[in-house]
C-alpha positions as CSV (number, residue, x, y, z in Angstrom):
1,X,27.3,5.4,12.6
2,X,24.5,4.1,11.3
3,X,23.5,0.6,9.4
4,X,22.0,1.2,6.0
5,X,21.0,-2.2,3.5
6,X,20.6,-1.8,0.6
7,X,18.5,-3.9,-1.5
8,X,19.0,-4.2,-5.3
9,X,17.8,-7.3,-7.2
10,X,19.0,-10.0,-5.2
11,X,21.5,-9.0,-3.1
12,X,22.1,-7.4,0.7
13,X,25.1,-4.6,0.6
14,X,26.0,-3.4,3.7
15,X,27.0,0.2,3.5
16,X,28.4,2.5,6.6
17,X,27.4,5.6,6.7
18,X,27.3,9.0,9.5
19,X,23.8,9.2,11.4
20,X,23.8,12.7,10.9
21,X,24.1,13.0,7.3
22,X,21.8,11.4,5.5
23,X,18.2,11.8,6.4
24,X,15.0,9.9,4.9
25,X,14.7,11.4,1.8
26,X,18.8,11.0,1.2
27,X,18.9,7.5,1.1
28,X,15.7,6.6,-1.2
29,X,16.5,4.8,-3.8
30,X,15.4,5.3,-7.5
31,X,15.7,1.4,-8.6
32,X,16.0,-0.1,-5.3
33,X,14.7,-0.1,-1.4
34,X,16.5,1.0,1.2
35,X,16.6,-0.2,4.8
36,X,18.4,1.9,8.0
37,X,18.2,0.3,11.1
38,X,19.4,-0.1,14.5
39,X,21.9,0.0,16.8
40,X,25.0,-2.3,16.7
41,X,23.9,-5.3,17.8
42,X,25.7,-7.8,20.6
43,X,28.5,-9.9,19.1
44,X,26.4,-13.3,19.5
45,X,23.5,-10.9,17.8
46,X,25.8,-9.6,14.6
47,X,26.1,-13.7,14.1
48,X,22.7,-14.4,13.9
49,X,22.4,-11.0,11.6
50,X,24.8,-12.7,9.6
51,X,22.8,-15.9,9.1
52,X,19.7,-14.1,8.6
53,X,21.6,-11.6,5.7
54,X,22.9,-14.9,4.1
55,X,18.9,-16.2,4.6
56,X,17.5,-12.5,2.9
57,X,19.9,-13.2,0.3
58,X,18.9,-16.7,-0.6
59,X,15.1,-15.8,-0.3
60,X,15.4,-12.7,-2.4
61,X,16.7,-14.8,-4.7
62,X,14.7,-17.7,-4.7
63,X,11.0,-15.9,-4.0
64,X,11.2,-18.6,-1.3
65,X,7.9,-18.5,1.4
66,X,7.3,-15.9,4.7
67,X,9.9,-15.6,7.1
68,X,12.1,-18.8,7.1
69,X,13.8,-18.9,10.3
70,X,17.3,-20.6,9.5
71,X,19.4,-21.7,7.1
72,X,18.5,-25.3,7.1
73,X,14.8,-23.9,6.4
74,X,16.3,-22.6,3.1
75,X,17.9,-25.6,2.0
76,X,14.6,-27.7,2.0
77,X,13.2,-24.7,-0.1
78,X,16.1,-25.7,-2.4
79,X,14.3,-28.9,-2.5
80,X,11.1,-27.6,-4.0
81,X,10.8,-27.2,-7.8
82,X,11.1,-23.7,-8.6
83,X,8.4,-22.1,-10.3
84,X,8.4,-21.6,-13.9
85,X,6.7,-20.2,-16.8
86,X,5.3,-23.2,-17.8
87,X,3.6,-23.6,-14.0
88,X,2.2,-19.9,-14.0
89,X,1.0,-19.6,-17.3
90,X,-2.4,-21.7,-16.4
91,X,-3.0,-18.2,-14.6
92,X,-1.1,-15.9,-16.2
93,X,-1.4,-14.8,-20.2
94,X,1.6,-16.3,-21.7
95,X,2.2,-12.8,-23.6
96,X,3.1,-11.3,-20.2
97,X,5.7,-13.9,-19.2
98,X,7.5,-13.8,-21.8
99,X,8.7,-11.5,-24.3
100,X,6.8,-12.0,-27.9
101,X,8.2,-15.1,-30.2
102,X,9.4,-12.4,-33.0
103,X,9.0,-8.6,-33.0
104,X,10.8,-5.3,-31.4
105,X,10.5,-5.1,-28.0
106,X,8.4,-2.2,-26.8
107,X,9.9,1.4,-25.9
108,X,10.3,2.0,-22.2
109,X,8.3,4.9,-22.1
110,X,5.5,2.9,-23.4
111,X,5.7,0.7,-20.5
112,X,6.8,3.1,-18.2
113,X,3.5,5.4,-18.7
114,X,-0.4,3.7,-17.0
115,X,-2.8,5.1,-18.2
116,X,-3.9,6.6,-14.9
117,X,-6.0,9.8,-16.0
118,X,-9.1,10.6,-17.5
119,X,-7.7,11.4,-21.0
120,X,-7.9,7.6,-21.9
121,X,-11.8,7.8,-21.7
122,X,-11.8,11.5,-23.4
123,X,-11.2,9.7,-27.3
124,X,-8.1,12.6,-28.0
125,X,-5.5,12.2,-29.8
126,X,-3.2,10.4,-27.9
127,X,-5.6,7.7,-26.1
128,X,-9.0,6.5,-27.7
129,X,-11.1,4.1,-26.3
130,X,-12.3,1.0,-28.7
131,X,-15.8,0.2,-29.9
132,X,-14.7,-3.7,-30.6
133,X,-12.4,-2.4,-34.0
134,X,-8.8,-3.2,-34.1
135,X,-6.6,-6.1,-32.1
136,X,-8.8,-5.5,-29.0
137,X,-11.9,-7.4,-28.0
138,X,-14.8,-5.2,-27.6
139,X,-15.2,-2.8,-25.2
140,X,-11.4,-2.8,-24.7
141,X,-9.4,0.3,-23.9
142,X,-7.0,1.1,-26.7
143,X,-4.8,3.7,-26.8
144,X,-2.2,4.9,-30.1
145,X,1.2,6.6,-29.0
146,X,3.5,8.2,-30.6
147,X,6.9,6.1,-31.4
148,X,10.0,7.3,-29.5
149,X,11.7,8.9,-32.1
150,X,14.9,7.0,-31.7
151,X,12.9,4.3,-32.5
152,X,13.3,4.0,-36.4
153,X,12.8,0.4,-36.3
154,X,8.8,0.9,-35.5
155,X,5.9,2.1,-37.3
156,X,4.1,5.0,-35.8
157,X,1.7,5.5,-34.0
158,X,1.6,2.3,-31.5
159,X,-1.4,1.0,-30.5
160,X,-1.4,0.0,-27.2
161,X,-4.5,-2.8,-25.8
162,X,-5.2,-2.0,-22.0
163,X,-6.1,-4.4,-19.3
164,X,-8.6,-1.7,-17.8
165,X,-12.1,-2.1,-17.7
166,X,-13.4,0.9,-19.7
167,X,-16.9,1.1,-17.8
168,X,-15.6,0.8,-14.3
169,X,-12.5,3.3,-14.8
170,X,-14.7,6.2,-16.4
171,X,-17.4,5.6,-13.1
172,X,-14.5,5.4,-11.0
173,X,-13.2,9.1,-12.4
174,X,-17.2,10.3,-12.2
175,X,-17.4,9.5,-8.7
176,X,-14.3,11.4,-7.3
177,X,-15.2,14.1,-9.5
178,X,-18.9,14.3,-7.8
179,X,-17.3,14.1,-4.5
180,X,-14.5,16.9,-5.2
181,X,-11.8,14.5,-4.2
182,X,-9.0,16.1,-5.5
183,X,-5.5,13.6,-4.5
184,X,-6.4,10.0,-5.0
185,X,-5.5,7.0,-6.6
186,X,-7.2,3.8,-7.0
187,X,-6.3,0.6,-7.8
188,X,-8.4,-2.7,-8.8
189,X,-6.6,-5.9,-9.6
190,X,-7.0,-9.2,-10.4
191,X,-5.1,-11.0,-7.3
192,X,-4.6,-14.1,-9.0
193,X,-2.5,-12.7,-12.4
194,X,-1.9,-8.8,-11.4
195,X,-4.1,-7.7,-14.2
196,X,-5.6,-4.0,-13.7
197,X,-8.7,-3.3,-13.9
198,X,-8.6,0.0,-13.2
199,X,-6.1,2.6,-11.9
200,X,-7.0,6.0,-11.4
201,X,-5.2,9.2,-10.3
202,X,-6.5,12.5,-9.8
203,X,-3.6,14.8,-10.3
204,X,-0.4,13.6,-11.9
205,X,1.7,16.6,-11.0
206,X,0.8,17.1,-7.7
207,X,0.2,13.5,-6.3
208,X,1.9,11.1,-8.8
209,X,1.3,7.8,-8.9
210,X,4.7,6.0,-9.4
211,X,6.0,7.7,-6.1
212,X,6.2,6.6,-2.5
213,X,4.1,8.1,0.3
214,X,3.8,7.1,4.2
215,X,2.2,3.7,4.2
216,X,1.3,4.0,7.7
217,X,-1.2,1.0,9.8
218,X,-1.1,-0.7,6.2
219,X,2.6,-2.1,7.8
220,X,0.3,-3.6,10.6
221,X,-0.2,-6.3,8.0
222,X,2.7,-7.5,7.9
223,X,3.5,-7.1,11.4
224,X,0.9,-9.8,12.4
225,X,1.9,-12.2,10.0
226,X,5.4,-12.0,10.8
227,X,4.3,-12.2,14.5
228,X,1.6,-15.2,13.8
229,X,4.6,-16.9,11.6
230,X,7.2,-16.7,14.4
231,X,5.7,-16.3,17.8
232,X,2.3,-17.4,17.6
233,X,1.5,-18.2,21.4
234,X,2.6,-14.2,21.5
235,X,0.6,-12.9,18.3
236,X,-2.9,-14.7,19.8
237,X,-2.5,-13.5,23.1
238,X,-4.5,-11.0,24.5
239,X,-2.4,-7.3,24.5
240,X,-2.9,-5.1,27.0
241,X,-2.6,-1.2,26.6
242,X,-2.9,1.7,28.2
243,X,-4.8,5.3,27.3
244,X,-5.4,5.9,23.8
245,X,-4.5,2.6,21.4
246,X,-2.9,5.2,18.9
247,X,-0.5,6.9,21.7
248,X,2.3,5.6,21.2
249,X,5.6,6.7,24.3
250,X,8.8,4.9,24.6
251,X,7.3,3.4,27.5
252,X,4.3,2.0,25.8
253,X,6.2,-0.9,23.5
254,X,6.2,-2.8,26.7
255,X,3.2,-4.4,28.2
256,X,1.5,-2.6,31.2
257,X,0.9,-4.8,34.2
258,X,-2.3,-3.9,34.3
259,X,-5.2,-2.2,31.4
260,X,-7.4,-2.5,28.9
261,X,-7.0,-5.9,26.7
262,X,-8.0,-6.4,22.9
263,X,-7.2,-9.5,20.5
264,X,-5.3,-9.9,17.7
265,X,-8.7,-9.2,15.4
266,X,-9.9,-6.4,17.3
267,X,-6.5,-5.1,17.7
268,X,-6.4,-5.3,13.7
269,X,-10.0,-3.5,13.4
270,X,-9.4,-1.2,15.6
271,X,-5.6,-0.6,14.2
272,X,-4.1,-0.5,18.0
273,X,-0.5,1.3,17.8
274,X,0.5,0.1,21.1
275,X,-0.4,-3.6,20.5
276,X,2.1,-3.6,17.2
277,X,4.7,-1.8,18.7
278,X,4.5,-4.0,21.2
279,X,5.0,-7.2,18.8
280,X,7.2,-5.5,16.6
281,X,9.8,-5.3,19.7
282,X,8.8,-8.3,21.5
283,X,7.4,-10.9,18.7
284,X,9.6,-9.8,16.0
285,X,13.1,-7.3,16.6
286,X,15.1,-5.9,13.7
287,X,15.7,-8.4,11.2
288,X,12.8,-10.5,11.5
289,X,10.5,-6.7,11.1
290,X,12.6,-5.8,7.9
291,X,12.8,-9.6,7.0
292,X,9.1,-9.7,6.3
293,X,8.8,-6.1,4.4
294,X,11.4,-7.4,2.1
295,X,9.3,-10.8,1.5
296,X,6.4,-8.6,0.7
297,X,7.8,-6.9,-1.9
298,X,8.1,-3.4,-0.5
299,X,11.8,-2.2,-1.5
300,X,11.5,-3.2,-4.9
301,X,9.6,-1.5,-8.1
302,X,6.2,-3.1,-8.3
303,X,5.9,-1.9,-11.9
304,X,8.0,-0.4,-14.5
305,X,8.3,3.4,-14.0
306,X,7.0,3.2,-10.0
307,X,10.0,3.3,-7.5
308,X,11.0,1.2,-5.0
309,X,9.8,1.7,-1.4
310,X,11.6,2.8,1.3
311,X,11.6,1.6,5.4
312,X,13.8,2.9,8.0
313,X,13.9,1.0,11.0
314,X,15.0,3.6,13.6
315,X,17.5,3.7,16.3
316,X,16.4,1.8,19.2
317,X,13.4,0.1,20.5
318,X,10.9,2.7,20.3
319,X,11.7,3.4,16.4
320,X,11.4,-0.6,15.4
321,X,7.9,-0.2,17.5
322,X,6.9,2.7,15.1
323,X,8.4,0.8,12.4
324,X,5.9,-2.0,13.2
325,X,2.7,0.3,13.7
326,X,3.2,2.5,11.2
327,X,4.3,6.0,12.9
328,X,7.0,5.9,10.7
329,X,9.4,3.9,8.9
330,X,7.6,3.1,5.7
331,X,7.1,4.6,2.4
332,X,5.1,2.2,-0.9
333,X,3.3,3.5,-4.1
334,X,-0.3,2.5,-4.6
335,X,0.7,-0.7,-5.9
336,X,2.9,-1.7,-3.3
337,X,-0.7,-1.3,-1.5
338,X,-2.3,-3.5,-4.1
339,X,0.1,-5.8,-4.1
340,X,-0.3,-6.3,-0.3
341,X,-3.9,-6.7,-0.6
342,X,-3.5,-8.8,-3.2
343,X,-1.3,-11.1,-1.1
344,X,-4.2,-11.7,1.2
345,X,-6.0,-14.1,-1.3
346,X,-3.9,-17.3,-1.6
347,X,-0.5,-15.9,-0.4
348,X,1.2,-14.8,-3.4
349,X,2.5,-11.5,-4.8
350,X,1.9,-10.8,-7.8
351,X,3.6,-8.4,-10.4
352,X,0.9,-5.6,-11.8
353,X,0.6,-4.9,-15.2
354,X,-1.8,-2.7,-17.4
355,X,-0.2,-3.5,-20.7
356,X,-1.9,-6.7,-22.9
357,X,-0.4,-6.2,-26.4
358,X,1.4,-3.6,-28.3
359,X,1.4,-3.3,-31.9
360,X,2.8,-0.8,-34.6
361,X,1.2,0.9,-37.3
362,X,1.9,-2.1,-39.4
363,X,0.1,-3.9,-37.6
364,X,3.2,-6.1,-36.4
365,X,3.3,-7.2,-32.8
366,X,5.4,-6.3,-30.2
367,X,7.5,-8.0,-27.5
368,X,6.6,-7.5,-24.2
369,X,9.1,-7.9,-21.2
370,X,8.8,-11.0,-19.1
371,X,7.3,-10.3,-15.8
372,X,8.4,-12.1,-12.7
373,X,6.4,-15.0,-11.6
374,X,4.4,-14.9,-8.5
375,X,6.3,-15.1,-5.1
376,X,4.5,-17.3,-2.3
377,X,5.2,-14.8,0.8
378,X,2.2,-16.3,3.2
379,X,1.0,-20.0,3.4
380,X,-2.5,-20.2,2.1
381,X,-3.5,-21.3,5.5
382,X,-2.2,-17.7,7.4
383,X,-3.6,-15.6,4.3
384,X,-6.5,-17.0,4.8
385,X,-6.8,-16.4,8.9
386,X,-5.9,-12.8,8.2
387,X,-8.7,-12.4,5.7
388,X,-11.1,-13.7,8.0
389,X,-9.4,-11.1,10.9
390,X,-9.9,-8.4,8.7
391,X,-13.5,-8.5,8.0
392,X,-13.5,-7.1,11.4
393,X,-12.2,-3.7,9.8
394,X,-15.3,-3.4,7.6
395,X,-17.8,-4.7,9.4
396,X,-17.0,-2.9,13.2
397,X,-13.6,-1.2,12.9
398,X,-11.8,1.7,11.6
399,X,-13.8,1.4,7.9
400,X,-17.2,0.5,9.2
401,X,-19.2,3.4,7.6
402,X,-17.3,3.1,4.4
403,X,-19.0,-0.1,4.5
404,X,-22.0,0.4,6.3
405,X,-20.9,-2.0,8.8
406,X,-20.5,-4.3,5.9
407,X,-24.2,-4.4,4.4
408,X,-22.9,-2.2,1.4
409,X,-22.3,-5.1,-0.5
410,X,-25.1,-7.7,0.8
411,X,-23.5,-11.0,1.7
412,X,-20.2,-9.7,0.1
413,X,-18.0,-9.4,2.9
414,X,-14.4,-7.4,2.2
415,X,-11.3,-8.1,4.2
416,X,-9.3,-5.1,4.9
417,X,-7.0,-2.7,6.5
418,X,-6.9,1.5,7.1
419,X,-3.4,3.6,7.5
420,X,-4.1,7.2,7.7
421,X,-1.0,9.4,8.7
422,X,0.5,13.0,7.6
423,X,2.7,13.4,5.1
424,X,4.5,16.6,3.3
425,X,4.3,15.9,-0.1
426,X,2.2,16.7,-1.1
427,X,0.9,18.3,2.5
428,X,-1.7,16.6,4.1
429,X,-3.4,13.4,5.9
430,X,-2.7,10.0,3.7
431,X,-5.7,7.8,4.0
432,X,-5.3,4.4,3.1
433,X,-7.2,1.1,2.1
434,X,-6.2,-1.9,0.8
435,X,-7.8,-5.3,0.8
436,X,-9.8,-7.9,-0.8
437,X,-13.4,-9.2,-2.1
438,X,-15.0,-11.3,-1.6
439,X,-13.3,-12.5,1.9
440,X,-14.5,-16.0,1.3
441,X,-13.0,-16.1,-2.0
442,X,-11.2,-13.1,-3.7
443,X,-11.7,-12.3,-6.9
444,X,-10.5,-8.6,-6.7
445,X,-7.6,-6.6,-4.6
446,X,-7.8,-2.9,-4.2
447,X,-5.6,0.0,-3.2
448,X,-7.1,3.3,-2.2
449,X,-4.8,6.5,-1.0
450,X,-6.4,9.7,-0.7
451,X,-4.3,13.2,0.7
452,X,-7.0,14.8,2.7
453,X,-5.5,18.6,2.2
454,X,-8.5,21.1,2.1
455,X,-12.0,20.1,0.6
456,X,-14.6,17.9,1.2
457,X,-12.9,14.5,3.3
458,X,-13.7,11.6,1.8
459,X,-12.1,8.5,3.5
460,X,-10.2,5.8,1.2
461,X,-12.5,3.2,2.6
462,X,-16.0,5.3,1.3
463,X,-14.0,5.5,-1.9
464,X,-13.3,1.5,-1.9
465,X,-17.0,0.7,-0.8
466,X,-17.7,2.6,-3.5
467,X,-15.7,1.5,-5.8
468,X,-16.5,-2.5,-5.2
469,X,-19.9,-1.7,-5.3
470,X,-19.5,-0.4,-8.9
471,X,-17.6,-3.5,-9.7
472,X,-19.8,-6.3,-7.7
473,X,-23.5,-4.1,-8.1
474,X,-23.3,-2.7,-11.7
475,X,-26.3,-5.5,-12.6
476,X,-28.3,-3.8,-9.8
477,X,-27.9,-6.6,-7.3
478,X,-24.2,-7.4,-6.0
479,X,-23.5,-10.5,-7.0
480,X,-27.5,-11.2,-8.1
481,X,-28.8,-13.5,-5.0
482,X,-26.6,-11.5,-2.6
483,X,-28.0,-7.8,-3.1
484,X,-31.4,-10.0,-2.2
485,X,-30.5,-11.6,0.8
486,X,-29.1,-8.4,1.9
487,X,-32.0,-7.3,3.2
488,X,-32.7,-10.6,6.3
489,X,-36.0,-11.6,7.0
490,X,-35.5,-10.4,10.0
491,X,-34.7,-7.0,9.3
492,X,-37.4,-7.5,6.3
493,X,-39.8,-7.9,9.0
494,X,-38.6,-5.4,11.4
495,X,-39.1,-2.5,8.3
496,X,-42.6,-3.9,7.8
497,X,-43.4,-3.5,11.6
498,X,-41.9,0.3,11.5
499,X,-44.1,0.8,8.8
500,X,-47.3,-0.8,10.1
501,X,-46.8,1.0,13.2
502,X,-48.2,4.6,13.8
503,X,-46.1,7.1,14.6
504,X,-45.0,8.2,18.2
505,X,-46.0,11.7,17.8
506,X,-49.6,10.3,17.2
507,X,-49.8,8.4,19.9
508,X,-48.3,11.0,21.8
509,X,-51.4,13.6,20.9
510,X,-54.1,10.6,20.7
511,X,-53.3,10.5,24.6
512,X,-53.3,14.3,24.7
513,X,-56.9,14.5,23.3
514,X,-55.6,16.5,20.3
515,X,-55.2,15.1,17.1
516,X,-53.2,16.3,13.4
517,X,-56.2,19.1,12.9
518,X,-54.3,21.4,15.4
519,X,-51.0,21.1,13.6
520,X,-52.5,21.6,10.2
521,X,-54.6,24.9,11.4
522,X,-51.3,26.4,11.8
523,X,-50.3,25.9,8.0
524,X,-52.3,25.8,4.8
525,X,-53.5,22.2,4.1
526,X,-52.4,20.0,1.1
527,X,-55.2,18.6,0.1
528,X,-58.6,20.1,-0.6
529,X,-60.5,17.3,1.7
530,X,-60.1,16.8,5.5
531,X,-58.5,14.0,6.7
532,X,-59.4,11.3,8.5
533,X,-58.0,12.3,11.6
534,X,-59.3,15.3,11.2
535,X,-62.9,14.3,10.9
536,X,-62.6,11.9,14.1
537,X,-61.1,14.6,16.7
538,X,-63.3,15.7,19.1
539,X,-64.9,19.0,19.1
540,X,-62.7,20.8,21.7
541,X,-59.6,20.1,19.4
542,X,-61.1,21.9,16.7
543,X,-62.1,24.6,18.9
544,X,-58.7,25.1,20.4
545,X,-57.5,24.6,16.6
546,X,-59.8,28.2,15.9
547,X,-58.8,29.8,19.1
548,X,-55.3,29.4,18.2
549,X,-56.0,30.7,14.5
550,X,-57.1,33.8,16.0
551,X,-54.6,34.7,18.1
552,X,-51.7,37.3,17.1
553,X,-49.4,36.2,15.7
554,X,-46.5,37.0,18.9
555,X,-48.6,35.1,21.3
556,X,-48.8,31.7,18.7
557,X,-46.7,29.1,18.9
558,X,-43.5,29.0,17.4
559,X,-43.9,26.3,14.3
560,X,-40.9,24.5,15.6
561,X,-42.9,23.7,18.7
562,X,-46.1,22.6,16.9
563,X,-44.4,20.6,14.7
564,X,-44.8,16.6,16.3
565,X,-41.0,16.0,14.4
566,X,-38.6,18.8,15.1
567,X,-36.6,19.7,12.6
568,X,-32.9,19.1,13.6
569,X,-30.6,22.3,13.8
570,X,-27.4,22.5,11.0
571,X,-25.2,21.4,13.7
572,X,-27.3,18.1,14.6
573,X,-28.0,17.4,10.8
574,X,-24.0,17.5,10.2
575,X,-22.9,14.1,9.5
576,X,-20.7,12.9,12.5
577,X,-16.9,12.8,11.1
578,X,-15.8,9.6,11.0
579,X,-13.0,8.5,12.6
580,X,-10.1,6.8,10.3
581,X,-7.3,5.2,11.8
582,X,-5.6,7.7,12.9
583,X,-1.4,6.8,13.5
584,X,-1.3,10.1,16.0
585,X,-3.0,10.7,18.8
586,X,-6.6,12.5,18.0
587,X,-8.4,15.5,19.9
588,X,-9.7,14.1,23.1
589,X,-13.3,13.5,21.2
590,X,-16.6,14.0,23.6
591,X,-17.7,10.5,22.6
592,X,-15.6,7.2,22.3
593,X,-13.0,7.0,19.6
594,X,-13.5,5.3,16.8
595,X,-10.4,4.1,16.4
């Protein structure tokens, strides 16, 4: 027999059930997450799993902070004031919190639908986009929908006000149809209110956007903030692995006595398996691991009409270290992933929502549901160490040439973390990134998921650099002052020595005693008038330069060994693939993995 919680608004319902027959896809949830876990503990361990269900329980309910190790912790949350609408709303629109003063409330399907495709750009029927007319400010995306037909109390069509930025979303579609990326979504929100600002998906039917995929090494997240939040001395130790950091054995969620050793950071950059296996079973164990996914938000809908997610938390000791790396064990929508990024500016999760205001044909408002209010799940201090520990993934880990070792965006750094993993459905390689921008002070959370299935691969963290470029460079400097002081004056100078510099071929036949005259016999010259070079070699060059015109053409020199630059074969002008953080074990590469 197996352990399976279930979590539904805010309660903990433990349910028995046989091993054997239910498997992952069984026991998802359509309204609520679902956790299976381990094996029965110890008596002394089944009391402290009942302390720490009563301690879910009351945090659930409360929205209290990250992993709260007791009881008595609990109660001096009680103490706190709870937050309220009045509290959020310097943040939050006021619309959003609370349904409308007067006015139906919108249809479910209304809410239940983002505009995720390109249609809302296209000007059809069913979603135009607005040139400043109607309840919208300019430039605002407004779509008109067709009342439910039940709904004989409403006007129709409804016109339906967007949060999306009109500009970005349609160069968001462009790019991933330039680039033949054919399962994506992406996701750009506001970290401080939840606002969208874009959310894009590819294909609908194949790859929807409101279900739940593998959220492989995102989980890593979490798993070093729970570790930082309850062993720290452990967390900030150096971990030492064996082999490949993303083979993972049964034998490898212990510590070796003896190889390689990496830091918390670089373990994070470099998205180690081994090292979070290893605190996931020594730093955290069962309840504390599926403590902190519940904190984060995973096992419930982040939005109307997305599902919950999913984590199971395996059998033994070698499934709660997959759990904790991401193997397996986890399934979120793309705004799970947002969320989570999101969570990295000042701690909070925040509910996403793409809806500002609804009204009928009559022009009457709308009420919109009350969303929940933000939920502190990390103390500004830790969000803010693991933003500056993640710049280490853009800058030399697993999405450094999606950033250009994070030059893309000048002085705009981006904290962030890569999953990448296969999944079934649909079939193929999930590529993750989620994060925020700037590090130093987030203004922006994105969510990128692509299924690499066939086609050209484009990683999620090219399609986020590219996407945050859009959003910070669209003026033609990111962020003005910081496109210019992109460019150091260091490495300012350094391109004006390269330049001033001849080239090494030139020197090359300037101690040969040749000069460019015996390249350019070989091929007709672009200009009409000799150049310099030409006029300065010696006579014997140009004399060797006839000899050589003369000659058949079988005994002359191939031009590919005249040229001074060879020109590189197809296989050396293929770009190198680049390495993603791969959750199972790569081909042994010829070169050092990436990680």
């Amino acid at each position: 027999m197996r352990r399976l919680v279930r979590f539904g608004g805010s309660r903990l319902e433990p349910v028995e059930t046989a091993q054997e027959e239910r498997t992952s896809a069984d026991v998802r949830p359509a309204g609520g997450g679902a956790v299976r876990g381990g094996p029965r503990p110890s008596r002394a361990r089944r009391a402290r799993l009942a302390v720490t269900g009563l301690s879910l329980a009351a945090s659930a309910a409360l929205g209290g902070t990250l992993l709260v190790r007791s009881v008595a912790s609990f109660a001096a949350e009680d103490e706190r004031p709870a937050v309220t609408a009045s509290v959020v709303s310097k943040t939050l629109p006021a619309v959003s919190l609370a349904a409308a003063e007067s006015g139906p409330p919108v249809p479910e399907a209304v809410l239940q639908q983002p505009p995720v495709t390109r249609d809302v750009l296209s000007g059809g029927p069913a979603l135009v986009a607005a040139d400043g007319a109607g309840p919208g400010a300019e430039g605002a995306l407004v779509g008109t929908v067709a009342s439910p037909p039940e709904r004989t109390d409403l006007a129709s069509p409804l016109q339906v006000e967007y949060t999306l930025d009109p500009v970005l979303t349609r160069q968001v579609h462009d790019f991933l149809d330039r680039r033949g990326v054919r399962l994506a979504h992406v996701v750009m929100m506001d970290p401080e209110t939840g606002r969208l600002l874009t959310y894009v998906s590819t294909d609908v039917e194949r790859f929807p956007p409101g279900r739940t995929y593998p959220a492989a090494s995102l989980i890593k997240v979490v798993t070093a903030a729970a570790a930082l939040h309850h062993d720290r001395e452990r967390a900030l130790a150096p971990c030492r692995f064996l082999g490949s950091p993303y083979t993972l054995t049964p034998a490898r969620v212990d510590p070796p006595r003896q190889g390689q050793e990496v830091s918390l950071e670089r373990a994070l950059a470099t998205s180690n398996n081994q090292c979070f296996a290893q605190l996931a079973v020594h730093a955290l164990g069962t309840d504390a691991m599926v403590d902190a996914i519940t904190r984060f938000g995973f096992l419930r809908p982040p939005a109307p009409g997305h599902s919950a997610g999913m984590i199971d938390a395996g059998s033994d000791r070698y499934g709660l270290g997959m759990l904790g790396c991401g193997l397996k064990g986890t399934w979120i929508t793309p705004l799970h992933a947002a969320q989570l990024g999101g969570s990295l500016a000042r701690g909070r999760v925040v509910e996403p929502y793409w809806i500002e205001r609804v009204t009928d044909a009559s022009g009457r408002p709308l009420a919109l549901p009350r969303r929940r209010a933000p939920r502190q799940v990390l103390t500004p201090d830790l969000a803010s160490e693991l933003r500056t520990m993640l710049v280490s993934t853009t800058v030399s880990g697993t999405a450094r040439r999606g950033f250009q070792n994070g030059s893309l965006l000048g002085r705009i750094q981006v904290s962030g973390k890569t999953g990448s993993l296969s999944g079934p459905d649909p079939a193929g390689r999930y590529e993750w990134f989620a994060g925020v921008a700037p590090a130093d002070d987030p203004k922006v959370a994105i969510a990128v998921v692509v299924v690499q299935a066939g086609g050209p691969w484009v990683h999620a963290s090219q399609v986020a650099g590219e996407v945050l470029r859009l959003h910070f460079c669209s003026d033609g400097g990111c962020g003005q002052s910081a496109v210019r002081s992109a460019t150091p004056a260091r490495a300012a100078r350094s391109v004006a020595a390269r330049s001033a510099k001849p080239a090494k071929s030139q020197v090359s036949a300037a101690r040969r005693g040749t000069s460019s005259a015996t390249a350019t016999a070989r091929k007709p010259a672009r200009a009409s008038q000799p150049t310099a070079s030409a006029k300065a070699a010696p006579a014997k060059a140009g004399a060797s330069a006839r000899a050589t015109a003369k000659k058949p053409a079988a005994s002359r020199p191939s031009a590919k060994s005249a040229s001074p630059t060879r020109k590189p074969t197809a296989s050396a002008a293929r770009k190198p693939k680049q390495t993603a953080d791969v959750s199972a074990p790569p081909p042994r590469p010829r070169t050092k993995p990436q990680g």
